[in-house]
C-alpha positions as CSV (number, residue, x, y, z in Angstrom):
1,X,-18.2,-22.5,-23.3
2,X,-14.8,-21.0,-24.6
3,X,-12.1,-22.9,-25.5
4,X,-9.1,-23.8,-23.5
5,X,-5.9,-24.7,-23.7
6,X,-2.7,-27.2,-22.1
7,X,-0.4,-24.2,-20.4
8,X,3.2,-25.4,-20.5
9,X,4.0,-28.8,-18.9
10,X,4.7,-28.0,-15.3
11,X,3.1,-24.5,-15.4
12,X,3.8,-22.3,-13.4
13,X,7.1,-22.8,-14.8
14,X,9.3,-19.6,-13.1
15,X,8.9,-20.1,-9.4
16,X,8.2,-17.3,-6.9
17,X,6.4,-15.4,-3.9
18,X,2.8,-16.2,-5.5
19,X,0.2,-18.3,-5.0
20,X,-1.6,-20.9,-8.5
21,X,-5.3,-21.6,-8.5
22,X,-7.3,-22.7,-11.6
23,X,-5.0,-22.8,-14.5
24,X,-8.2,-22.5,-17.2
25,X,-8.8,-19.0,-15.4
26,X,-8.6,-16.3,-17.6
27,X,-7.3,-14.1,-14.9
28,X,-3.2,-13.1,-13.3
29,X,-3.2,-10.7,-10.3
30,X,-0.6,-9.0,-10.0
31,X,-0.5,-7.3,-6.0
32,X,2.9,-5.3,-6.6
33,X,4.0,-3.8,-3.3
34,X,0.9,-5.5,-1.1
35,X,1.0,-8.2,1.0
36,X,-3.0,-9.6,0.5
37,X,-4.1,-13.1,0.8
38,X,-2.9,-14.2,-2.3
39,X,-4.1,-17.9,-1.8
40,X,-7.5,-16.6,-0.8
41,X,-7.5,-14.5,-4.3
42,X,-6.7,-17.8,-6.2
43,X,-9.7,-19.4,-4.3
44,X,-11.8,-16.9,-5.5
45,X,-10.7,-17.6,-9.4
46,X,-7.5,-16.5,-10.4
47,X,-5.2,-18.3,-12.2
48,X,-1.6,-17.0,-10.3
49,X,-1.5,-14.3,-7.7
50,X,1.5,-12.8,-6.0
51,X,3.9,-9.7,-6.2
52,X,5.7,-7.8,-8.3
53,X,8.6,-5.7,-6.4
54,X,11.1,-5.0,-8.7
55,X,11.0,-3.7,-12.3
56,X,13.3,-6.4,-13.8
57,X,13.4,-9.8,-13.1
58,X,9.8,-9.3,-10.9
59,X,8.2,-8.7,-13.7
60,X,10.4,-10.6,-15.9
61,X,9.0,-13.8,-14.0
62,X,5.2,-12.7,-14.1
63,X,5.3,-12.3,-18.2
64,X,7.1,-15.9,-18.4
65,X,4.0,-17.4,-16.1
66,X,1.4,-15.3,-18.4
67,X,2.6,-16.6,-21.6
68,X,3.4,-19.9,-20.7
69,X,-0.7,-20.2,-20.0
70,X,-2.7,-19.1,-23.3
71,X,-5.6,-19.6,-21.0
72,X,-4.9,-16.1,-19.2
73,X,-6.2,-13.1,-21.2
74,X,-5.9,-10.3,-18.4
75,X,-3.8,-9.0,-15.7
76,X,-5.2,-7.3,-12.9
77,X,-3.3,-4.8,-11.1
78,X,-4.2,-4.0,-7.2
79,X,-2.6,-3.0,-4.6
80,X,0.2,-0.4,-3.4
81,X,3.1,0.8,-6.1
82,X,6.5,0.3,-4.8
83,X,8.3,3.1,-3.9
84,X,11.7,3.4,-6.3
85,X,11.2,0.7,-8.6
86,X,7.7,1.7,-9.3
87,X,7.1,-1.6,-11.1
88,X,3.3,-1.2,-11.9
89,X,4.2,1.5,-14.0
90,X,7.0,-0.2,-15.6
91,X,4.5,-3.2,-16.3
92,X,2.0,-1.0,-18.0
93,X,4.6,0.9,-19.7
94,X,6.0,-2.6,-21.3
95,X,2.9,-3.6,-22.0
96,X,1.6,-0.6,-23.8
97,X,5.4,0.2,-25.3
98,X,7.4,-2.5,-25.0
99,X,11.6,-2.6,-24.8
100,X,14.0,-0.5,-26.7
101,X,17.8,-1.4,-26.2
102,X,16.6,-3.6,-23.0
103,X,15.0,-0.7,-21.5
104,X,11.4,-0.2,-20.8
105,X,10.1,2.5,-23.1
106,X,8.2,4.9,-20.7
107,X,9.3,3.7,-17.8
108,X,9.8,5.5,-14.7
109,X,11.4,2.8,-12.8
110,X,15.2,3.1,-11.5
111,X,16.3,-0.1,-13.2
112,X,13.5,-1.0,-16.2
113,X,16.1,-3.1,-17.6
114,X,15.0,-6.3,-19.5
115,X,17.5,-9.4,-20.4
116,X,15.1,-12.8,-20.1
117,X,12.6,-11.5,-22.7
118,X,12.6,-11.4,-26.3
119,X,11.0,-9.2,-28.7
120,X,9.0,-12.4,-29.4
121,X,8.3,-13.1,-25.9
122,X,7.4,-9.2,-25.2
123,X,4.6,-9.1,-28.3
124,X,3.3,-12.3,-27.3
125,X,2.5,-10.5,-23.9
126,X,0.7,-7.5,-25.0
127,X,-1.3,-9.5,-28.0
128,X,-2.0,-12.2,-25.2
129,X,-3.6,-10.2,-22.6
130,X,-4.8,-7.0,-21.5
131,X,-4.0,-4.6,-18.5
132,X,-7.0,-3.9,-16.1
133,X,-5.6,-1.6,-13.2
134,X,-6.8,-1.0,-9.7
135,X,-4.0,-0.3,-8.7
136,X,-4.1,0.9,-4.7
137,X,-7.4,-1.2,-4.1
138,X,-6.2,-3.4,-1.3
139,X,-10.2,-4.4,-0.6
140,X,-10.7,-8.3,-1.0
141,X,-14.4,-8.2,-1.8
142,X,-13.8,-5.5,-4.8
143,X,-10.4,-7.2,-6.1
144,X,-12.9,-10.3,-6.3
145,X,-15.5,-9.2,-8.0
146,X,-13.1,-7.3,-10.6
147,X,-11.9,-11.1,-10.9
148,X,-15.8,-12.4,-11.7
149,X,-15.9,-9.4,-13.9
150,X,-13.4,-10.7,-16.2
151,X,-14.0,-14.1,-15.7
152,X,-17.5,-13.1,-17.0
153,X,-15.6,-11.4,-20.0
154,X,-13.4,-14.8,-21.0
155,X,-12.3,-14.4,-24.8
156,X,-11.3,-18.0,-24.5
157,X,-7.7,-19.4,-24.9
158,X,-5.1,-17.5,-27.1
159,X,-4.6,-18.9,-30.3
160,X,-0.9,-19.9,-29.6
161,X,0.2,-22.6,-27.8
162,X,1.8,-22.0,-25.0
163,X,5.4,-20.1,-25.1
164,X,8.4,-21.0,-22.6
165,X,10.7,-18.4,-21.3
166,X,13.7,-19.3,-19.5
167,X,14.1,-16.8,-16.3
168,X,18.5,-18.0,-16.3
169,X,19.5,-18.4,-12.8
170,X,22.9,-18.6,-11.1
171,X,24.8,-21.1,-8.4
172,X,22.4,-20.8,-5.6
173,X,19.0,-20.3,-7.1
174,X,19.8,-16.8,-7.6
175,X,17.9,-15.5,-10.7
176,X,20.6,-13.7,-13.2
177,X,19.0,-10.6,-14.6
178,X,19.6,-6.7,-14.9
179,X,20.0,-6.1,-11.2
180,X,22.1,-9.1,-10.7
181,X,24.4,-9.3,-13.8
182,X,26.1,-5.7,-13.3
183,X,27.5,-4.4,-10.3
184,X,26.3,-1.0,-10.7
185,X,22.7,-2.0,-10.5
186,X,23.3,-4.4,-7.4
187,X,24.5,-1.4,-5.8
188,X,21.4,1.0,-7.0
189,X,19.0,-1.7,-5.9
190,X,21.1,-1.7,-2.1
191,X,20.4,2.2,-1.8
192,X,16.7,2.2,-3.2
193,X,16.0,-0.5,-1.0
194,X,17.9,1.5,2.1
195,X,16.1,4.4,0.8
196,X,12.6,2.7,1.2
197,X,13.5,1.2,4.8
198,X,14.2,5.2,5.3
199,X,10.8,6.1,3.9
200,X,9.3,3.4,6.2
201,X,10.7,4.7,8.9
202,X,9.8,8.3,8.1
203,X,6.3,7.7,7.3
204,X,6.2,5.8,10.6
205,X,7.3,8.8,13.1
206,X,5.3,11.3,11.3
207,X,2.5,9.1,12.2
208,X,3.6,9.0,15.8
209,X,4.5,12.9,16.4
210,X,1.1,13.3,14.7
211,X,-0.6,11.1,16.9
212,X,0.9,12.6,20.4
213,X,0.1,15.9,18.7
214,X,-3.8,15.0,18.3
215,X,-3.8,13.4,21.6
216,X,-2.3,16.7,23.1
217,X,-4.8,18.6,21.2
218,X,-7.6,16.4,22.4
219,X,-6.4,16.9,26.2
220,X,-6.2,20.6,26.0
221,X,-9.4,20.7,24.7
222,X,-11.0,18.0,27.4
223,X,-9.4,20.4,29.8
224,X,-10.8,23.8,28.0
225,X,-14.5,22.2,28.2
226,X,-14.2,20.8,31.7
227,X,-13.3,24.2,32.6
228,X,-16.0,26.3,30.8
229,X,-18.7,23.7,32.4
230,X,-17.1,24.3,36.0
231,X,-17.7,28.2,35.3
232,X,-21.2,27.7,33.9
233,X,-21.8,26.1,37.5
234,X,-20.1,28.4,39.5
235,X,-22.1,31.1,37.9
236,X,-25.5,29.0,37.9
237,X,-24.9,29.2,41.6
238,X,-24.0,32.5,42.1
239,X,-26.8,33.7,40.8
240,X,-29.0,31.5,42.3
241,X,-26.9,32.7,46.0
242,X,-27.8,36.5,44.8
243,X,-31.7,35.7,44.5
244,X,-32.0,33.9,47.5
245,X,-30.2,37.6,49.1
């Protein structure tokens, strides 16, 4: 059996829109854009499961979970990206390149902008665990056996104790990171998220003028066959009408 360690007193420490499960799991999904059964997911053997929407504080708040729990060794990425802040890429970009003057190196984000996280805190992420992306699988049953996979895989606890971020928040509960400390990128985050409602909306009529259009299609065509089959009679009969003459 592999060894295990004590995650952080009161782990999950940053608190957020995911589900905990076993905290000696190897395993953190990460379902970015989706909305799955997150607690289900857990259930079947995750450690944490639960979004990642924006590429800031979002994912600031995963990494301080991850390495507050030397226990977890890989995070799974499923489900959809989301559209602007593209934070699945900006997670394997930090992983794989880490920050350069608080910015995501390689990110294609709007606002890869990092304040909670140390350099410490960053390379204690990417020596901790590894990045296992299926990213767009929104099927249960194969998002579960990914888990089993690298369950099956378990390396054992890292050989740090556990490390505690602190994800600062303002009067409220409001979390104070990139998007929140300036202005500027309050504002961007208002128009990418008015741009995505947009989208939404977009995405959703061309489905419905497509779907009218089919259904026209398909009645035009119902009508074209009813009308070659009422010919084929008409002439069955005539000719039957000409050999009886």
């Amino acid at each position: 059996m592999v060894d295990k360690k004590s995650p952080a007193s009161g782990w999950p420490l940053i608190k957020g829109d995911f589900h905990s499960g076993d905290a000696n799991s190897p395993v953190a999904v990460v379902t970015m854009g989706s909305h799955l059964d997150e607690q289900g997911i857990c259930d079947a053997g995750a450690a944490l499961c639960g979004s990642c929407k924006t590429e800031n504080l979002g994912l600031e708040k995963v990494i301080a979970n991850v390495i507050a729990n030397p226990n977890i060794r890989f995070v799974l990425f499923v489900g959809t990206e989301v559209k602007g802040h593209l934070s699945g890429q900006t997670f394997a970009a930090l992983h794989k390149n880490g920050v350069k003057e608080g910015r995501v190196v390689g990110a294609e984000g709007a606002i890869p902008f990092i304040e909670n996280l140390t350099d410490v805190n960053i390379k204690r992420f990417q020596e901790q665990t590894e990045i296992v992306n299926i990213m767009e699988s929104e099927d249960l049953g194969a998002i579960k056996a990914k888990i089993n996979e690298l369950k099956a895989k378990d390396p054992g606890a890292f050989a740090a104790d556990a490390m505690v971020v602190e994800v600062k928040e303002a009067a409220g509960g409001q979390e104070v990171g990139a998007a929140s400390a300036n202005p500027q990128f309050l504002e961007v985050e208002k128009r990418l998220d008015k741009i995505e409602k947009n989208i939404e909306f977009v995405d959703a009529e061309i489905a419905q003028r497509v779907g009218r259009k089919i259904g026209r299609d398909i009645g035009i065509l119902y009508g074209l066959m009813a009308g070659v089959i009422v010919f084929v009679m008409l002439l069955f009969l005539y000719q039957k009408l000409m050999a009886m003459v």
